[in-house]
mmCIF file of the C-alpha atoms, coordinates in Angstrom:
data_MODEL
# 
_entry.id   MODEL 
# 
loop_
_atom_site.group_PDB 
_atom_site.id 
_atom_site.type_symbol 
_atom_site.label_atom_id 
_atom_site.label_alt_id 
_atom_site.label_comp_id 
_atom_site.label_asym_id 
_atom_site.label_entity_id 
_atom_site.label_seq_id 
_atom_site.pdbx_PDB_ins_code 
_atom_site.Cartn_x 
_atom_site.Cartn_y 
_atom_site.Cartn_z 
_atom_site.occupancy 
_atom_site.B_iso_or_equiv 
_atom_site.pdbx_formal_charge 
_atom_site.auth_seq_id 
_atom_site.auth_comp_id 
_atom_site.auth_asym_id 
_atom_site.auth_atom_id 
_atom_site.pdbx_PDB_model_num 
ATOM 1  C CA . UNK A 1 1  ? 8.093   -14.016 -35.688 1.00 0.00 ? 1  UNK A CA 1 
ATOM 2  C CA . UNK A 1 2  ? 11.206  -16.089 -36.030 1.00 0.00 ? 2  UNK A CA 1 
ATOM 3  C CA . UNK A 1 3  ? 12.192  -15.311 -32.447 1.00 0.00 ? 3  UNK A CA 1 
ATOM 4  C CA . UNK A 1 4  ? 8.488   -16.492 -31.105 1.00 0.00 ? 4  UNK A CA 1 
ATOM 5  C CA . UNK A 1 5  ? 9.047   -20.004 -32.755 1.00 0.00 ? 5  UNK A CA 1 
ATOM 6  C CA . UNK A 1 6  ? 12.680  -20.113 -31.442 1.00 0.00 ? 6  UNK A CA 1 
ATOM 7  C CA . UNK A 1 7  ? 11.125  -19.696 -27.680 1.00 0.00 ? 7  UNK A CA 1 
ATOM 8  C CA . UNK A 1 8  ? 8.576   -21.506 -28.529 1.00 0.00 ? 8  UNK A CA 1 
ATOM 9  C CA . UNK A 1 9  ? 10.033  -24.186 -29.722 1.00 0.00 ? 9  UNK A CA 1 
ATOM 10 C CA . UNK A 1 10 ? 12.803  -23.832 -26.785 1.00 0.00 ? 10 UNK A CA 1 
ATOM 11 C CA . UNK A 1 11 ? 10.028  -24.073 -24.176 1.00 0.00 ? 11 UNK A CA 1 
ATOM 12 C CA . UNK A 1 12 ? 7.946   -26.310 -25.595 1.00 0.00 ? 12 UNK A CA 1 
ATOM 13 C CA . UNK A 1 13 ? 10.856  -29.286 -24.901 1.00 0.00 ? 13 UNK A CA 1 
ATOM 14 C CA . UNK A 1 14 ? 12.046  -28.016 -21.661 1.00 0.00 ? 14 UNK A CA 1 
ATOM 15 C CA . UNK A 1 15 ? 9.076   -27.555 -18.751 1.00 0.00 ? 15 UNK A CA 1 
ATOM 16 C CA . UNK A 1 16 ? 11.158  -26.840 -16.137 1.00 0.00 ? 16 UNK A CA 1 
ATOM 17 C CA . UNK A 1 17 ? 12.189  -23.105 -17.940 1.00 0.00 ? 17 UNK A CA 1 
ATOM 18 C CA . UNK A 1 18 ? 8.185   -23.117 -18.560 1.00 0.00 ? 18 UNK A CA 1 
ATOM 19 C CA . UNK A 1 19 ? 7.186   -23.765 -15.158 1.00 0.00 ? 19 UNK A CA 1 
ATOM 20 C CA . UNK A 1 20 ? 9.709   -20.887 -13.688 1.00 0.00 ? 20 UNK A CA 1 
ATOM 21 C CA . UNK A 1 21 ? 8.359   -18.439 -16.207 1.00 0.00 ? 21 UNK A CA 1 
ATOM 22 C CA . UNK A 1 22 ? 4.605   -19.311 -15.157 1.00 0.00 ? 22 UNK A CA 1 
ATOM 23 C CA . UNK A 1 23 ? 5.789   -18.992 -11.633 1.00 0.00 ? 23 UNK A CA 1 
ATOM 24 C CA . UNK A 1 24 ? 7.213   -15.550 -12.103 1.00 0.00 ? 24 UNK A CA 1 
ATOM 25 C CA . UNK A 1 25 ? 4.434   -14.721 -13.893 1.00 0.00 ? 25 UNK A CA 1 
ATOM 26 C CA . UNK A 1 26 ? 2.301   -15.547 -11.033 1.00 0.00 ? 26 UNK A CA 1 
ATOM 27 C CA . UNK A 1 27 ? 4.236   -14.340 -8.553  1.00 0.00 ? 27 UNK A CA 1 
ATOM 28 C CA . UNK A 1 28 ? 4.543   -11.088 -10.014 1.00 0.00 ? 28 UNK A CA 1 
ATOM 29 C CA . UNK A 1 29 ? 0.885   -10.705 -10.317 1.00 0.00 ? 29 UNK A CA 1 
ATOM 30 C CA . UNK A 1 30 ? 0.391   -11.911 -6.898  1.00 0.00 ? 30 UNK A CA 1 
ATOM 31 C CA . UNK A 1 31 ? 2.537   -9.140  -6.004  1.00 0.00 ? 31 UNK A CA 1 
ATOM 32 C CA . UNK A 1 32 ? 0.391   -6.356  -7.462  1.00 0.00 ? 32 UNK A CA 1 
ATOM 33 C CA . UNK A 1 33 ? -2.800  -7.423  -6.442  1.00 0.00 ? 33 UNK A CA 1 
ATOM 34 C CA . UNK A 1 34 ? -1.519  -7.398  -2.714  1.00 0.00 ? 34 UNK A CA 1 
ATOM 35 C CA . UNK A 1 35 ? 0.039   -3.821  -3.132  1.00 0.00 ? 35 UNK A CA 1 
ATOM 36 C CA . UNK A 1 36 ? -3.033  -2.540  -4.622  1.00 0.00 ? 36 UNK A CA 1 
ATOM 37 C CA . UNK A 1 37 ? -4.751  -3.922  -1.766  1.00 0.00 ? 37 UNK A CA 1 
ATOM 38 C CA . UNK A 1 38 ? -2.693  -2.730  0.653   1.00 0.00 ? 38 UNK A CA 1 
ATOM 39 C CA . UNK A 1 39 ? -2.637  0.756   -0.573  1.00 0.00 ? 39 UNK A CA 1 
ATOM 40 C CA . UNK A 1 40 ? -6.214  0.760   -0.591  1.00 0.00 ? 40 UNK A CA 1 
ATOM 41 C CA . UNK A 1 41 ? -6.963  -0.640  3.198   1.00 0.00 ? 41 UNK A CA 1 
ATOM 42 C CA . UNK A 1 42 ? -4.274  2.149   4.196   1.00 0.00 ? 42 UNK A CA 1 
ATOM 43 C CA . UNK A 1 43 ? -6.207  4.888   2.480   1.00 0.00 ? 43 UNK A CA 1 
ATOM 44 C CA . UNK A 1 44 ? -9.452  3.701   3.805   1.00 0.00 ? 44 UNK A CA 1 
ATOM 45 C CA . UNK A 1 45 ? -8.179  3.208   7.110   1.00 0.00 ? 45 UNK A CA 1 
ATOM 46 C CA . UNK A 1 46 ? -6.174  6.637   7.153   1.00 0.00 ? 46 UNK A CA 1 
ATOM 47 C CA . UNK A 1 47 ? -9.995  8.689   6.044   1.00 0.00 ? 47 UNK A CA 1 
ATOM 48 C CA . UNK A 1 48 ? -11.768 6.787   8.928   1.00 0.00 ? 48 UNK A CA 1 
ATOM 49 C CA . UNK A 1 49 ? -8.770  7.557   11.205  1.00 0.00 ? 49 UNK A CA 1 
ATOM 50 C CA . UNK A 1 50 ? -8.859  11.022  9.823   1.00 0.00 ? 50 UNK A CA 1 
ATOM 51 C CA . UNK A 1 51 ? -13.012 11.441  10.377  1.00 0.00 ? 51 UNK A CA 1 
ATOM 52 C CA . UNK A 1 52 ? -12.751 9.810   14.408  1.00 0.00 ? 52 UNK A CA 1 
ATOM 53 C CA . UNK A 1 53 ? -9.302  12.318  15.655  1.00 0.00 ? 53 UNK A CA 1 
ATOM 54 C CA . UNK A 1 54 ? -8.623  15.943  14.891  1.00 0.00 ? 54 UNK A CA 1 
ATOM 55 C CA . UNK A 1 55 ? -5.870  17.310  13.304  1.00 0.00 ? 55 UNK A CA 1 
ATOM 56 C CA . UNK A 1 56 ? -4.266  19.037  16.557  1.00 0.00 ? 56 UNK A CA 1 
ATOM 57 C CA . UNK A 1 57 ? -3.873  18.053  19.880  1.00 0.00 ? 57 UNK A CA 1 
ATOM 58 C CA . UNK A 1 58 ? -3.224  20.060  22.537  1.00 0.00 ? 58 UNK A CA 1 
ATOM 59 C CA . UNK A 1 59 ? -1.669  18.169  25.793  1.00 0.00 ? 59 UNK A CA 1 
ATOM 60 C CA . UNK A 1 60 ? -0.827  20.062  28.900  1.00 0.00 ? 60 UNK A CA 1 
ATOM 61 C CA . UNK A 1 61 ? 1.548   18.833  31.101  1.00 0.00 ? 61 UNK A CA 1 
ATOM 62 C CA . UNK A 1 62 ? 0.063   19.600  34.396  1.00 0.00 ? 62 UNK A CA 1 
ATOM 63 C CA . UNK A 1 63 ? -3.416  18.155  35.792  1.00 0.00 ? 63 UNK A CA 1 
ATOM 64 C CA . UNK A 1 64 ? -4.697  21.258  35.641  1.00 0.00 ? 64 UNK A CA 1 
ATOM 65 C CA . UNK A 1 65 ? -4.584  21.929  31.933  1.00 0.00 ? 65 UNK A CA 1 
ATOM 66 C CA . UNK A 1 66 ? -4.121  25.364  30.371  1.00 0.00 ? 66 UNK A CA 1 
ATOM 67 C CA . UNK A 1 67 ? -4.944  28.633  32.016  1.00 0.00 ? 67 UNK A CA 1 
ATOM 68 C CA . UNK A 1 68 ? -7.105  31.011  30.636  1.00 0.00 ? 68 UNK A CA 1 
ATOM 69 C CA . UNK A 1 69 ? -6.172  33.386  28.884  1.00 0.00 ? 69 UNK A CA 1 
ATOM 70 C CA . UNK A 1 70 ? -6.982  37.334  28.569  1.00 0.00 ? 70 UNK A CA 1 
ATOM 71 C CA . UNK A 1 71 ? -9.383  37.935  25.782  1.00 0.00 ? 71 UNK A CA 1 
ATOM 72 C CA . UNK A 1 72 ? -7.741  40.651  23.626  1.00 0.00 ? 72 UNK A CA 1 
ATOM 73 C CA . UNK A 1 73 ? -10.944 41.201  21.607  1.00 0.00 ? 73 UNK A CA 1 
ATOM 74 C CA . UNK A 1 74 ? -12.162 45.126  20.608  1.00 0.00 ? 74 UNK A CA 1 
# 
């Protein structure tokens, strides 16, 4: 409790070492809300992404794509 009013009392005459704390304070803050955010649009983005393209793509270098191949059923 002492230490409280000692910081207290420390802050209380000096608003400059207030202000920077409040500012910190804020900043930090700020700082989670926009990496929650972030993460979120990413994750939303990456299912929609995920929902329009498939997982493989197969690309053939010529124009006239893959040949066919034997069936090998029984």
């Amino acid at each position: 409790m002492y230490k409280f009013l000692l910081c207290w009392r420390y802050l209380r005459t000096r608003y400059i070492a207030l202000a920077s704390i409040v500012s910190v304070t804020l900043g930090v803050a700020t700082m989670i809300v926009v990496n929650s955010v972030m993460a979120g649009f990413a994750h939303e983005m990456q299912d929609r992404l995920h929902g329009i393209l498939s997982d493989l793509v197969f690309e053939a270098h010529s124009l006239e794509g893959f040949a066919d191949t034997p069936c090998t059923c029984s």
